[in-house]
C-alpha positions as CSV (number, residue, x, y, z in Angstrom):
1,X,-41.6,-101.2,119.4
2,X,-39.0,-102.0,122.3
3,X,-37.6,-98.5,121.5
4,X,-40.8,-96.6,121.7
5,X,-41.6,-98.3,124.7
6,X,-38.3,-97.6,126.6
7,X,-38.5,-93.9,125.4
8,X,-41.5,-93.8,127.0
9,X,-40.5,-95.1,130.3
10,X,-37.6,-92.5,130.0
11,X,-40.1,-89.8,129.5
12,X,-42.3,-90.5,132.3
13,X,-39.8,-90.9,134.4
14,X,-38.3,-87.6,133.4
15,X,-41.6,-85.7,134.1
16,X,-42.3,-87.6,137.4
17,X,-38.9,-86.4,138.1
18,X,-39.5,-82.5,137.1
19,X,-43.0,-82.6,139.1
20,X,-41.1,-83.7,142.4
21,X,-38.5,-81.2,141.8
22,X,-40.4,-78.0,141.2
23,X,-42.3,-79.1,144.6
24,X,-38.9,-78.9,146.2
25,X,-38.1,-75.5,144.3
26,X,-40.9,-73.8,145.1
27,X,-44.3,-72.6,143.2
28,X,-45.5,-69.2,143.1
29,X,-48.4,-68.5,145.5
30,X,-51.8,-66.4,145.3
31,X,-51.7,-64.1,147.9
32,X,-55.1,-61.5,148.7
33,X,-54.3,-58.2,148.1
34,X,-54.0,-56.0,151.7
35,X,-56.9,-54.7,151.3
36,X,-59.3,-57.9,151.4
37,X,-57.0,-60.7,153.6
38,X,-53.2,-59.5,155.7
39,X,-51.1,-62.3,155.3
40,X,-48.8,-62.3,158.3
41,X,-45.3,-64.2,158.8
42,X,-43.0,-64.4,161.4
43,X,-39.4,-64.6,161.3
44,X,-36.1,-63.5,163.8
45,X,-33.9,-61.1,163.2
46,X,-31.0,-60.1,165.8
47,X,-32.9,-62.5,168.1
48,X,-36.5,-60.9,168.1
49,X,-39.7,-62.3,166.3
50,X,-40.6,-60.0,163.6
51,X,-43.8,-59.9,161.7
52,X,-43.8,-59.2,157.8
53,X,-46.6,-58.3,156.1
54,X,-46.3,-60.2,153.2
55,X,-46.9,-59.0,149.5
56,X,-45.0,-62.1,147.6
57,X,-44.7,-65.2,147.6
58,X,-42.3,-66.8,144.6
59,X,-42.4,-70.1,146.5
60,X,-38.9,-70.0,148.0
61,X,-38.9,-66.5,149.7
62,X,-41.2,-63.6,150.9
63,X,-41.6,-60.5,150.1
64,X,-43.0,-57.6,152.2
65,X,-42.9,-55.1,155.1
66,X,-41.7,-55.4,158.7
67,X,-44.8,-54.7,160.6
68,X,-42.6,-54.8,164.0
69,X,-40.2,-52.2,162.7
70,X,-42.9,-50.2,161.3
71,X,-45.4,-50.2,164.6
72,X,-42.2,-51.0,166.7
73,X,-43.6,-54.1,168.3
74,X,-41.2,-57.8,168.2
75,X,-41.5,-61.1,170.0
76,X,-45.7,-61.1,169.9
77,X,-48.0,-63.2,167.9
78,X,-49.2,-61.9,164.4
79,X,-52.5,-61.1,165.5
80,X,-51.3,-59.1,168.4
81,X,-49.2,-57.4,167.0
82,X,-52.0,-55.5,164.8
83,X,-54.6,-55.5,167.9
84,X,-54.8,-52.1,168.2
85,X,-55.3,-50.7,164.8
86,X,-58.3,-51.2,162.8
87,X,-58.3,-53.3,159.1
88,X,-58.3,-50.4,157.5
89,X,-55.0,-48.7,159.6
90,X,-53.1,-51.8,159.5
91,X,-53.5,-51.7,154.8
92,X,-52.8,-47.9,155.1
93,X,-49.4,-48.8,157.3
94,X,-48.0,-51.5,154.8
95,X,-49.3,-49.3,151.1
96,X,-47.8,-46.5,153.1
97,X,-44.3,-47.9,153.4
98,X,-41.3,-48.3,150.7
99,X,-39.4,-49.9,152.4
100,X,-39.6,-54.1,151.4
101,X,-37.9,-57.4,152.9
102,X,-36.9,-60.7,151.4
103,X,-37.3,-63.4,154.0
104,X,-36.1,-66.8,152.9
105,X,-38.5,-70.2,153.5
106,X,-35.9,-71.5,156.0
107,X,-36.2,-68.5,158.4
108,X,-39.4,-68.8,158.7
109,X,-41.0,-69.5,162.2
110,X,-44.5,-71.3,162.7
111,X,-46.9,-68.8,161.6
112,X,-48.3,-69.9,165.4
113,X,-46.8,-71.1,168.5
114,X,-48.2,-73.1,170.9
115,X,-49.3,-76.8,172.0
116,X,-52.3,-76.6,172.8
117,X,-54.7,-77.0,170.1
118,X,-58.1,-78.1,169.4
119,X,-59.2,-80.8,166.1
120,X,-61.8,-82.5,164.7
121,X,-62.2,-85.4,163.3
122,X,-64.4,-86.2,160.6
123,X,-65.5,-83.0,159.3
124,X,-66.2,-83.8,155.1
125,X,-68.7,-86.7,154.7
126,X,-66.4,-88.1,151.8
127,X,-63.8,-88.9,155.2
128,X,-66.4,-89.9,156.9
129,X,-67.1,-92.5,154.2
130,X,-63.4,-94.0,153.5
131,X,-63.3,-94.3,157.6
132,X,-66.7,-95.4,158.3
133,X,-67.4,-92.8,161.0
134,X,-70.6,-91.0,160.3
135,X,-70.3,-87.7,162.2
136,X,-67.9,-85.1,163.4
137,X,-66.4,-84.9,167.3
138,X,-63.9,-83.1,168.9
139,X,-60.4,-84.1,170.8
140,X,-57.2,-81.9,172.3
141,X,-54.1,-82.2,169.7
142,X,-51.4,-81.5,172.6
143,X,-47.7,-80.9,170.3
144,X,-45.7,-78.1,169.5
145,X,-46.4,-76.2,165.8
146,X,-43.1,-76.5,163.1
147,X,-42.7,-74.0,160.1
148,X,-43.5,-74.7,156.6
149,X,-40.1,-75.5,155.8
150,X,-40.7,-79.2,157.7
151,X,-38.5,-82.2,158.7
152,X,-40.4,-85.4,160.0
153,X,-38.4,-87.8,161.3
154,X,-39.9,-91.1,160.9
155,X,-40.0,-93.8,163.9
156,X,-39.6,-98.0,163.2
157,X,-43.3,-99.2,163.1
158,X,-45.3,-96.1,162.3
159,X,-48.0,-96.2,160.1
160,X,-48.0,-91.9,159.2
161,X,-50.7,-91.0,157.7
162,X,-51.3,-87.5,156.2
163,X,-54.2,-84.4,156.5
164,X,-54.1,-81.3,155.0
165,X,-56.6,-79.3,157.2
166,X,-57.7,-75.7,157.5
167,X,-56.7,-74.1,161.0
168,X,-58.5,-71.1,162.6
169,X,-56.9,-68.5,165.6
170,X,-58.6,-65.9,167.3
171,X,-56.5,-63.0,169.3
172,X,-58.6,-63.4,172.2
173,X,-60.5,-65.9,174.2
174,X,-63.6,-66.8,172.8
175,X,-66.4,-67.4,175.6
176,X,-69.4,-67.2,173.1
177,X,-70.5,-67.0,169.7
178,X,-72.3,-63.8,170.2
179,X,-70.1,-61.8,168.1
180,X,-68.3,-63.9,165.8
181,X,-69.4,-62.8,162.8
182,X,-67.5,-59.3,163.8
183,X,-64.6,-61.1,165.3
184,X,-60.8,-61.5,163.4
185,X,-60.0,-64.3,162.9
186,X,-56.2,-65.6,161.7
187,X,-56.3,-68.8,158.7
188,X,-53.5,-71.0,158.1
189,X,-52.6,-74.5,156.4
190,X,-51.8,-77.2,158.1
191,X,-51.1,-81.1,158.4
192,X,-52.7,-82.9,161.0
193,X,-50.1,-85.5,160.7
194,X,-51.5,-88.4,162.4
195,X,-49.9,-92.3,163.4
196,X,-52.4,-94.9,162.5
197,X,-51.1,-97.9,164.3
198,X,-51.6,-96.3,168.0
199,X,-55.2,-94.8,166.8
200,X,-56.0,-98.4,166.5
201,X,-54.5,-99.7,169.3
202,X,-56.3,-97.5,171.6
203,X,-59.5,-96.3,170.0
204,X,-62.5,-97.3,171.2
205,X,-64.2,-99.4,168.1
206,X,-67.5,-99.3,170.0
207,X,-67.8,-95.4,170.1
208,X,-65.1,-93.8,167.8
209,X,-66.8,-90.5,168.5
210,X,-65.7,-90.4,171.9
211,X,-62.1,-89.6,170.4
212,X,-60.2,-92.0,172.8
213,X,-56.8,-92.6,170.8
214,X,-57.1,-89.5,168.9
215,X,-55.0,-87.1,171.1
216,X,-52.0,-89.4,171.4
217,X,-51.6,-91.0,167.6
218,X,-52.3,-87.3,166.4
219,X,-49.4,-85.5,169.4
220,X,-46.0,-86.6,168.4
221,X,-42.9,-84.5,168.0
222,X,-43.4,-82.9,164.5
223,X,-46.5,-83.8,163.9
224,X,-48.7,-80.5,163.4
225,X,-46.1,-78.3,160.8
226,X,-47.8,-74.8,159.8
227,X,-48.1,-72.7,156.6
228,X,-45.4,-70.0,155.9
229,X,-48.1,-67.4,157.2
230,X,-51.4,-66.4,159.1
231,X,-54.3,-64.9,156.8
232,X,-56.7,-62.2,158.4
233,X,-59.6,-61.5,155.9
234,X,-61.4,-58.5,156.4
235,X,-64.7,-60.7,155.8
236,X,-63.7,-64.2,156.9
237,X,-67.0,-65.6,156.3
238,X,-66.9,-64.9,152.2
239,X,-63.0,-65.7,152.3
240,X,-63.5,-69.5,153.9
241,X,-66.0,-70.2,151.2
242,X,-63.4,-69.7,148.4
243,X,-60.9,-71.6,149.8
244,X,-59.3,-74.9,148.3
245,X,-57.5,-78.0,150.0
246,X,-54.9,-80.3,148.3
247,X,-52.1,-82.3,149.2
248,X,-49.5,-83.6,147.3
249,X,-47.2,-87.0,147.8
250,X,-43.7,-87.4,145.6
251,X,-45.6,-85.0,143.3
252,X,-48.7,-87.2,143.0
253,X,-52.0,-85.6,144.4
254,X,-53.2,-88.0,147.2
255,X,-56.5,-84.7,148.8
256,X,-58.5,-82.5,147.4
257,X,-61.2,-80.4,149.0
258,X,-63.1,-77.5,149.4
259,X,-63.9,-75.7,153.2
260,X,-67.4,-74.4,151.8
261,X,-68.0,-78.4,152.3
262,X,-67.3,-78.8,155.9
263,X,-69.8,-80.5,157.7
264,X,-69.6,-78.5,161.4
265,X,-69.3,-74.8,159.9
266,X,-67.0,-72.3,161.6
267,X,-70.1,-70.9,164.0
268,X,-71.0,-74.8,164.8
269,X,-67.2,-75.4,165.6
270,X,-67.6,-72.8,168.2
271,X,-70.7,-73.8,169.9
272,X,-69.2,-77.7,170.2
273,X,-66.0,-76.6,171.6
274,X,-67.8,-74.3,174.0
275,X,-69.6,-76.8,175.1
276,X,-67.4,-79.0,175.8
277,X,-66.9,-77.4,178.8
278,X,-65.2,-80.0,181.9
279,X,-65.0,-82.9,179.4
280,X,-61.5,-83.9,179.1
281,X,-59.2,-86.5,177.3
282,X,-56.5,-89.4,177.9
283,X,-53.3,-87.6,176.1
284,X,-49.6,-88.3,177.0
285,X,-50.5,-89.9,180.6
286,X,-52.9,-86.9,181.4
287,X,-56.3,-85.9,181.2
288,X,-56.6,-82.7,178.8
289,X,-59.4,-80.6,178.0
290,X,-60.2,-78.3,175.1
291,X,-61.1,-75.2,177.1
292,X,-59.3,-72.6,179.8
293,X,-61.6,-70.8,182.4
294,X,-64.7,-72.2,179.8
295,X,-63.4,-70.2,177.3
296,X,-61.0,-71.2,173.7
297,X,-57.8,-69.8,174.9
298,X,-56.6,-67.3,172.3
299,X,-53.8,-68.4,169.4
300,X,-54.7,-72.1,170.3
301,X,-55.0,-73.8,166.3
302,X,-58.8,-74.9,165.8
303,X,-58.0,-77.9,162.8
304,X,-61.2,-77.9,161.4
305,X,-60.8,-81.6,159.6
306,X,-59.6,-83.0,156.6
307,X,-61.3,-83.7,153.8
308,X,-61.4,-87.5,151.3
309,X,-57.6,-89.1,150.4
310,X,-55.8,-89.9,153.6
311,X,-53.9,-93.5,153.6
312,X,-56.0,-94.8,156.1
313,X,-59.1,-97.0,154.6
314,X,-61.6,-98.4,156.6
315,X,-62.0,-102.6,156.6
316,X,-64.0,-103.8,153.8
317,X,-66.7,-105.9,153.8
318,X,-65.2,-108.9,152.4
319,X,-62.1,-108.6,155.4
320,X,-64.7,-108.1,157.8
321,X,-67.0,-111.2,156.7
322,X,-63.4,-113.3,156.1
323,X,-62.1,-111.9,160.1
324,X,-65.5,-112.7,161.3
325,X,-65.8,-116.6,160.2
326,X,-62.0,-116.8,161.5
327,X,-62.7,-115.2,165.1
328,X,-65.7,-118.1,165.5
329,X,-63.7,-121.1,163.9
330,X,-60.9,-120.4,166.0
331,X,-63.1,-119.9,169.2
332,X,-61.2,-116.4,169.5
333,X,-64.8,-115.1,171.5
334,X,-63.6,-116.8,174.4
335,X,-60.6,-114.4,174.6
336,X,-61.2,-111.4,172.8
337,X,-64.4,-109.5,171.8
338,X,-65.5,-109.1,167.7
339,X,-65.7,-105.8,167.2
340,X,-61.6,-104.9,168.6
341,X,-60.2,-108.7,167.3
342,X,-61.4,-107.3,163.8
343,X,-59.7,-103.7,164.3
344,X,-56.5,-105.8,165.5
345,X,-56.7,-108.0,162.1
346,X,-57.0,-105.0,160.0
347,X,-54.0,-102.9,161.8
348,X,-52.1,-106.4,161.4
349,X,-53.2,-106.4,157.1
350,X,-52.3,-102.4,157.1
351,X,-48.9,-103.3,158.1
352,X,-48.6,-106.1,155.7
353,X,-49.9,-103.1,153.4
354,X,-46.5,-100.7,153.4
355,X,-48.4,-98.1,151.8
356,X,-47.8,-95.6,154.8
357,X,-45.5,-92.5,154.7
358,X,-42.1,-93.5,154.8
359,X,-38.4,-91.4,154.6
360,X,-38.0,-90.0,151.9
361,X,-41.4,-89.1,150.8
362,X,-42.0,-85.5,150.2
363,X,-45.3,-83.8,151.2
364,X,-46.9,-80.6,149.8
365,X,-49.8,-79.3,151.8
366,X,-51.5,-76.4,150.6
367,X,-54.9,-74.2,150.9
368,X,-55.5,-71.3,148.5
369,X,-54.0,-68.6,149.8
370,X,-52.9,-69.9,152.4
371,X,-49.8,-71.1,151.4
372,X,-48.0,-74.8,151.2
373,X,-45.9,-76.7,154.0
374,X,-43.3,-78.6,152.3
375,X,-42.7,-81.6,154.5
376,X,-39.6,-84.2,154.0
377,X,-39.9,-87.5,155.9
378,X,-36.2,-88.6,157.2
């Protein structure tokens, strides 16, 4: 019996083992074919931004054409780059051309760049439920993008929290939603990594909405890493509906969700940010808004929320009924109000907790054809 068991220690520890490692290795990816969704990476080459129009993806490299070379055009955004030509002249471009290039995950650049960008929070009801906030709201996410291939470096008393989230560009300003339906649109993975402990610090636990805290737990160094590539579907609307959220820790699947299911749809996103309008928020000793002359400045990253699974749980009942009866028994009311002195008890039991990111962990963050970031905490 003590034999079986210790074999079967051995081989659970053996296949724990292989599912970490082929996450490190790499896992083949669905890619569209041309003709229904361009999937766009960029990467340098004798010290100019190239775009490749990607064909493969085995998981450690790409495969495809170099748009730049072919339409001579380097050092622009993905979506400019193709501006000019319709869907239909960009697919003839890339079936047209023999010539193919084998980019490696490491030299790949964020499929965006930028630091400006716009999230929000709350968009899957099943988030809204572990978190206890019952509606979506929008907040500036002010930090540079990484690539896919991603190193966080952890900081002494974080509590990092992950969110695999679908982000949106447009190649222009948006001022209206008169014609989105016709507009490209670029899709990408990415992880709205996010520190916990400030978020509670500074949130306002009387109006969580409001987004106060949100801009600086979620705008650290490192802290918004990008898929290997930027997806243009030639009818964005059908494409969003099929695609698939998941995110993996050490191998173990922590999120799982579908975009059809997002509360604010992509139209609605539009509309709230547009009217946003002056509105702006407290971020790294500033006041930042979402907007530029009214309008969503083009390649800014829309993060359209995450859905059910982060680390993060609200307080249960029991806590709150147990912080509650301590707050009056120790006459805390004459020095603190209830609704914060129970946030501050329940920051003080996540820490107790440990169950945060920590280095070492490995993250996987991946959307249907989209792609996966492949995060290592150090």
């Amino acid at each position: 019996m003590m034999n079986q068991t210790f074999m079967s220690l051995i081989t659970c520890a053996i296949l724990c083992f292989s599912d970490v490692y082929a996450a490190k290795t790499g896992k083949i990816q669905n890619l569209k074919a041309p003709e229904e969704a361009l999937t766009l990476s960029r990467f340098t080459k004798n010290g100019q931004a190239h775009i490749l129009a990607v064909l493969d993806d085995d998981g450690k490299t790409l495969t495809g054409i170099d748009l730049s070379v072919e339409l001579n055009r380097f050092d622009q955004p993905a979506l400019e780059v193709i501006q000019t030509l319709t869907y239909d002249e960009v697919v003839a471009i890339i079936r047209a051309s023999k010539d193919r290039v084998t980019i490696p995950y490491e030299a790949l650049l964020p499929a965006i760049e930028g630091d400006k960008h716009i999230a929000i929070g709350i968009n899957y009801d099943e988030h809204g439920e572990e978190t206890s906030v019952d509606a979506p709201f929008l907040f500036p996410k002010i930090v540079d993008t990484d690539p896919a291939i991603h190193h966080l470096k952890y900081t002494r008393g974080w509590l990092l929290d992950h969110e695999v989230e679908l982000g949106l560009v447009f190649p222009d300003a948006v001022c209206s939603t008169s014609n989105l339906p016709d507009q490209r649109i670029g899709f990408l993975v990415v992880n709205d990594y996010s520190e916990r402990a400030t978020l509670m610090r500074e949130l306002d636990v009387k109006n969580v909405k409001n987004g106060k805290g949100f801009p600086n737990a979620k705008s650290m160094k490192g802290f918004l890493p990008t898929g290997p590539y930027i997806v243009v579907p030639k009818d964005w609307q059908s494409f969003v509906a099929e695609l698939k959220l998941d995110l993996h820790v050490n191998g173990v699947i922590r999120q799982s969700g579908s975009a059809k299911d997002m509360v604010w749809s992509i139209n609605k996103i539009i509309e709230e940010t547009l009217a946003s309008k002056n509105r702006t928020w407290p971020c790294h000793n500033k006041n930042v808004g979402l907007l530029e002359n009214n309008c969503i400045p083009a390649n800014s990253i829309i993060i359209t929320g995450t859905p059910a699974g982060v680390i993060f749980k609200k307080p249960t009942t029991g806590f709150k009924v147990k912080t509650a009866s301590k707050y009056f028994l120790t006459f805390r009311f004459f020095s603190h109000q209830l609704l914060p002195y129970v946030m501050q008890e329940h920051l003080k039991e996540q820490i107790r907790e440990d169950k945060y990111l920590k280095p070492g962990d490995f993250v996987e963050t991946s959307i249907s054809f989209l792609g996966t970031i492949k995060t290592t905490i150090e």
